[in-house]
N, C-alpha and C positions, 0 to 999 in steps of 0.2 A: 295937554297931549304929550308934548318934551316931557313932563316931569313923567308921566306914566311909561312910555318908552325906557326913561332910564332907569325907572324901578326894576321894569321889564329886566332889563339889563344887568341890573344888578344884581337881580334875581338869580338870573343864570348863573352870574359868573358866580355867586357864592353859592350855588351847589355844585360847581365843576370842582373849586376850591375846598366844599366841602369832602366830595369826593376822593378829590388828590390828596387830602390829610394824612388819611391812611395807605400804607400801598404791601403788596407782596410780591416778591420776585425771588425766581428759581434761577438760579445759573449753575455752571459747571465749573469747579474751581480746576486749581493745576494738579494734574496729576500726580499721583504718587507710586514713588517706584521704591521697590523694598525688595530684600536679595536673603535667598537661602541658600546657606554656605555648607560644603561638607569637607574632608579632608582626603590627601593622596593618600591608598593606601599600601602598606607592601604587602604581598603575599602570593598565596596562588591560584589562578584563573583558568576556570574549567569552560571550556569549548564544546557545545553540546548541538545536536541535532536531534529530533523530533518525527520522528512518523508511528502511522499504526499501522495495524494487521490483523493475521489470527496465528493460532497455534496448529503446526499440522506434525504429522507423522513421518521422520526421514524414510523407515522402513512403511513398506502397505500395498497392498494386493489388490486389484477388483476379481471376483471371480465369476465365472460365468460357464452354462454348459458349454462345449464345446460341440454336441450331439443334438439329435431332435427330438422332441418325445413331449411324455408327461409326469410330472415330478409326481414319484410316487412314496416318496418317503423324503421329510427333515430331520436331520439330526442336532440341529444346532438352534439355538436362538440370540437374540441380539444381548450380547455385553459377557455372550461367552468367552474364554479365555480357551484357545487351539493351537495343537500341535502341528509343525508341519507333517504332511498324509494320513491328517486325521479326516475319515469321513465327514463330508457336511450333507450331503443330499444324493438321492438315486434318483434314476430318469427310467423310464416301462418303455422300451421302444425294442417290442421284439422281431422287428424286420430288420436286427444288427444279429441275429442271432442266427438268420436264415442266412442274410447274405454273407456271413461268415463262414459258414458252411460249404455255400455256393462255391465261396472263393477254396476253399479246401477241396475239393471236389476239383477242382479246374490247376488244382498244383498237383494231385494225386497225378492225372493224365498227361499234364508238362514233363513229370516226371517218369511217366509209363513210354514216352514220346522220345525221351532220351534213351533211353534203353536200346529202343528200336529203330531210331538212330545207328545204337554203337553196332545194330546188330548187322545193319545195310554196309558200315564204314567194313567189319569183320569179312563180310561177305567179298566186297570189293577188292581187300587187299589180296586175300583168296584166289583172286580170278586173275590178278596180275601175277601171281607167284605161277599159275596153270596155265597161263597164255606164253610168259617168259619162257617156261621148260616146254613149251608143244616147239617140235624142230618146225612143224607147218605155217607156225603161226608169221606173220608178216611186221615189218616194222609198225605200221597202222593199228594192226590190232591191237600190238602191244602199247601206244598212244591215247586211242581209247581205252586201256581198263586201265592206263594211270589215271587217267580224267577221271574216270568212275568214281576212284578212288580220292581224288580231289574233291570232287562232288561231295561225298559221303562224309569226308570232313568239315565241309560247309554245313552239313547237315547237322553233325552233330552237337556245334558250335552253336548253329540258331536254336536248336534244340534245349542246350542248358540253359541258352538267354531267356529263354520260355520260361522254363523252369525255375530261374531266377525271380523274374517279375511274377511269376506264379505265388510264389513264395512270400515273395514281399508282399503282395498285396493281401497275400491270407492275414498276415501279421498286422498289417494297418487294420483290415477290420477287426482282429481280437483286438486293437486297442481301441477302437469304437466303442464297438460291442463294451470293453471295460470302462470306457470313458463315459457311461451309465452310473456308474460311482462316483461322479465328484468330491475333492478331496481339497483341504489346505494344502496351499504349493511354501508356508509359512508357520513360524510361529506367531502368537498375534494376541489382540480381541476379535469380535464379531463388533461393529461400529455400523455395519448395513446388513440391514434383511429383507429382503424385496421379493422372496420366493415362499410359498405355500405348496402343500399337495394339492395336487390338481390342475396346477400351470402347465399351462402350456409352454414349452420352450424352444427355440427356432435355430438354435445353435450357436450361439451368440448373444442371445438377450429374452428376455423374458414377452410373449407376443400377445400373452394376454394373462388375465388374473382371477382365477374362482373364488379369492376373497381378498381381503385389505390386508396388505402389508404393510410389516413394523421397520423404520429405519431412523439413523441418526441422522441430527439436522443437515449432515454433509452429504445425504444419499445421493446417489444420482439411482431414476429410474430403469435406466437402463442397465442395470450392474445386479445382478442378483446376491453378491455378498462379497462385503468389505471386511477386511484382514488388516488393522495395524499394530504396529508393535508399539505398544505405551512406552516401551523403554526409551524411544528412537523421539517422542516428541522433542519437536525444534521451534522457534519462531520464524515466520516469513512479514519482512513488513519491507512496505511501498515507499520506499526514498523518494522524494520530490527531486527533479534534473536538477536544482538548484543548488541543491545539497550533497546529490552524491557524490560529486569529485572528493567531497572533505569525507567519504567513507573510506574508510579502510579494512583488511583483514586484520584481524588482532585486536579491536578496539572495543573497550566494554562499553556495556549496557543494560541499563535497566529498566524492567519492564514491568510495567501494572495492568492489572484486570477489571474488564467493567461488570463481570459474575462476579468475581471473590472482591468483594471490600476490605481493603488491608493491606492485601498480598503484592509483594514486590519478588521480584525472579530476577536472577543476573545472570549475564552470560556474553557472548561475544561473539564480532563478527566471524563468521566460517565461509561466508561465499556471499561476492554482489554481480549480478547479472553486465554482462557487455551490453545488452540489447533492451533498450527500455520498451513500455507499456503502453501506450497513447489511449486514455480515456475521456474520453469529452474536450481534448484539446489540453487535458493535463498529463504528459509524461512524470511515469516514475521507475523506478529502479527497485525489483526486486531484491531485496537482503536475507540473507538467510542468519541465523543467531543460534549457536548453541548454549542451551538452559546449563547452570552450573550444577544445578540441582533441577528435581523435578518434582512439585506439590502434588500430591495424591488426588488434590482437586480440582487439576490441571484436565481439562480433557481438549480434543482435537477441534478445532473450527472456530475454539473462545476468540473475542475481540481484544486483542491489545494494542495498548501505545508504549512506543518505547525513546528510550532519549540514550543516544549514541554518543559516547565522549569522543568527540574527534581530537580534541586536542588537552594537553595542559601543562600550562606556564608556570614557574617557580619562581618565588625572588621578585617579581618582580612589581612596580610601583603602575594603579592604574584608579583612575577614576570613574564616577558615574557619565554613563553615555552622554547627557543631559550638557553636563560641565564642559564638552566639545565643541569649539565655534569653529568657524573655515572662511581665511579670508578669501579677495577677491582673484586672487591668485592661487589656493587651492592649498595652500599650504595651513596650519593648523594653531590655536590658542586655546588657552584657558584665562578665568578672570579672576584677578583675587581683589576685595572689598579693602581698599583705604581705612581704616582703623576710624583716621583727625577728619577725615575729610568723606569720610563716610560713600564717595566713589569707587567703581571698578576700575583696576587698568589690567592690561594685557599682558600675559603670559607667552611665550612663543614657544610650543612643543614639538617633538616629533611623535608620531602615533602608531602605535601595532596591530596586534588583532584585537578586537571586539567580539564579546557577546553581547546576548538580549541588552544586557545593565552595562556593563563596564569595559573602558576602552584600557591598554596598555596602554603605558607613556615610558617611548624608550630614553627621551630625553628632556628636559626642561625644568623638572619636579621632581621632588624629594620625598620622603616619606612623612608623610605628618602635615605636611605642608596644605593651608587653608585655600581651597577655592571656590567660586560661584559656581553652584548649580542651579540654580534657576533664579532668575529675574520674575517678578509682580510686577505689574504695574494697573494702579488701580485710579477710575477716574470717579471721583465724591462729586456728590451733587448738594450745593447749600442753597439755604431758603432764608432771603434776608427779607425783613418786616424794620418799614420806617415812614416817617411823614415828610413832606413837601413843605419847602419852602418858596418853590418858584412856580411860576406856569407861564405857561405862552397865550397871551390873549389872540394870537393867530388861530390857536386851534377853535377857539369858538364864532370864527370868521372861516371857518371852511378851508382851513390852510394844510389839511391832507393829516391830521391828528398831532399827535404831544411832540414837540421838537428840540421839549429843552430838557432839561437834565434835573432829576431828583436828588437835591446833595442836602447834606446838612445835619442826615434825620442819623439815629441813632444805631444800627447794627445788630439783628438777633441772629445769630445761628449762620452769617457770612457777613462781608466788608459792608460798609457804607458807601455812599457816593455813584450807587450803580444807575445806568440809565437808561430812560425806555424814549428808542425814536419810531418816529411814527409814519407811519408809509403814505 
């Protein structure tokens, strides 16, 4: 029964030991760090800012009747090129034609009203020259036909006032009446058409529509015709608060389109708003940009982006952003790589302005001069394969697994001697 037990035993332990002959183990070796180097360089450092917009029209009109009516004639259609007081559209409203009339009619009698007036004032002075010379007549009486006489000159005073506002107002409705004509108050294109025969018009905007009107993507409904002058296009684009301080007037720019594939347009700043824009919690700053030229294929309302040169540096020595560390104090380094020893050490610079890429360095670095731009650091993973020369006969006594160490064995693809402990 002993000797079967220790076969028993035997058993085990040489298939534990068979087991542990072979082993595989993954571990993490030391990492490895490795460094991409670039050079200081001299030259010159462009300062740039970024926003978009669209294209609009410095000069531009909205036109609208000014009268009431129904549009009984078009003269124009959309992408016309007009003169200023070139007819665009008539309005049929012949109750401008009556009360025009009306009001002629009513300066006619202001001015019959005057007359009869001067003829009362005539009269009175009369009666005082005939009262004066009568020996009968009494100080009083002579009192009253001056008054008269006073009288008759108030008369005839409010009388021309008459006749004045008489007048005027005949003339405001002949220009009614003519303002049935509608007219370019420019030179221009047509860019909006929002009126047909048969509209109705409300004096001011269009109140309704007998059929579908044609306009450009920048219409507004209410406007029955847009006038701008293609000479005049400009750009308008939306400066981010963060950026505008660094605008200025005078400062180029260049701007690309997302219609024309290709095209680039230059030109510069002419005007940035005092008072920003607040949309969904992002303020920006309107810009305005004069085109130095203007592409034929340029039209009003396109999408652009444009990049503002705020600034630019000459001469001077500057690295990639990247290559910039900041010690604990705030002040600034770069690293240059040890050749023999294949380590960084530190640079101590002063630093300028920055864009997207590259910082100035007023001080510290030369031109040509080799520094770290960026550090690697990479952690490999190896897979060592070897056999056992030890074991723990605890572990086959319930001693909580392997406790002792696998050494001896051979090394494939990481060190030897590594070890597994057991929980």
């Amino acid at each position: 029964m002993v000797k079967k037990k220790k076969l028993i035993i035997s058993g085990l332990i040489g298939l534990v030991v068979l087991g542990g002959i072979f082993y595989i183990m993954t571990r993490s070796s030391a990492n490895a760090v490795s460094y991409q180097t670039g050079t200081a360089t001299k030259g010159t450092l462009f300062f740039t800012v970024s926003a978009s917009g669209n294209i609009v029209a410095a000069n531009k009109a909205n036109v609208n009747a000014s009268v009431s009516g129904t549009v009984s004639e078009v003269d124009v259609k959309l992408g016309d090129t007009v003169t200023a007081g070139q007819q665009l559209f008539v309005i049929k409203n012949d109750q401008l034609d009556l009360t025009a009339a009306q009001s002629y009619s009513s300066y006619l009698q202001s001015k019959q009203a005057v007359q009869q007036a001067n003829v009362s004032l005539m009269q009175a002075q009369n009666n005082v020259t005939t009262v004066s010379a009568d020996p009968k007549s009494t100080q009083a009486s002579i009192d009253i036909a001056n008054q008269q006489v006073v009288t008759a000159q108030m008369g005839v005073t409010d009388a021309k006032q008459s006749e004045t506002n008489a007048w005027n107002s005949y003339q405001y409705q002949l220009r009614q009446a003519a303002n049935r004509v509608v007219t370019a108050p420019m030179n221009g294109t047509i860019t909006t058409l929002n009126i047909n025969v048969g509209d109705t018009v409300n004096g001011g905007g269009i109140s309704s529509s007998s059929s579908s009107s044609s306009s450009s993507s920048s219409s507004n409904s209410n406007t029955a015709i847009s006038i701008q002058d293609m000479s005049t296009l400009q750009a308008s684009l939306s400066v981010n608060e963060v950026d505008a301080p660094k605008v200025k007037v005078g400062q180029k720019v260049s701007l690309t389109f997302d219609a024309i594939t290709g095209l680039t347009q230059t030109g510069e700043v002419t005007a940035i708003d005092n008072v920003g824009t607040n949309s969904s919690g992002v303020v920006t700053y309107t810009t305005t940009i004069k085109l130095d030229s203007i592409d034929a294929r340029v039209k009003p309302g396109m999408t652009i982006s444009g990049v503002i040169t705020t600034n630019v540096e000459n001469n001077v020595i500057y690295v990639p952003n990247s290559a910039i560390k900041t010690n604990t104090d705030g002040s600034n380094y770069v690293q240059t790589l040890n050749a023999k020893t294949n380590k960084p050490s530190n640079i101590d610079v002063t630093v300028g302005d920055a864009n997207d890429s590259d910082t100035v360095i007023q001080s510290g670095l030369s031109d040509g001069q080799s520094i770290i731009t960026s550090t690697i650091t990479k952690t490999s993973t190896a897979t060592t394969t070897g056999s056992s020369s030890a074991l723990s006969l605890r572990a086959l006594q319930g001693g909580g697994g392997f406790s002792g160490g696998f050494g001896g064995g051979s090394g494939r693809g990481g060190s030897s001697g590594a070890g597994v402990r057991g929980g």
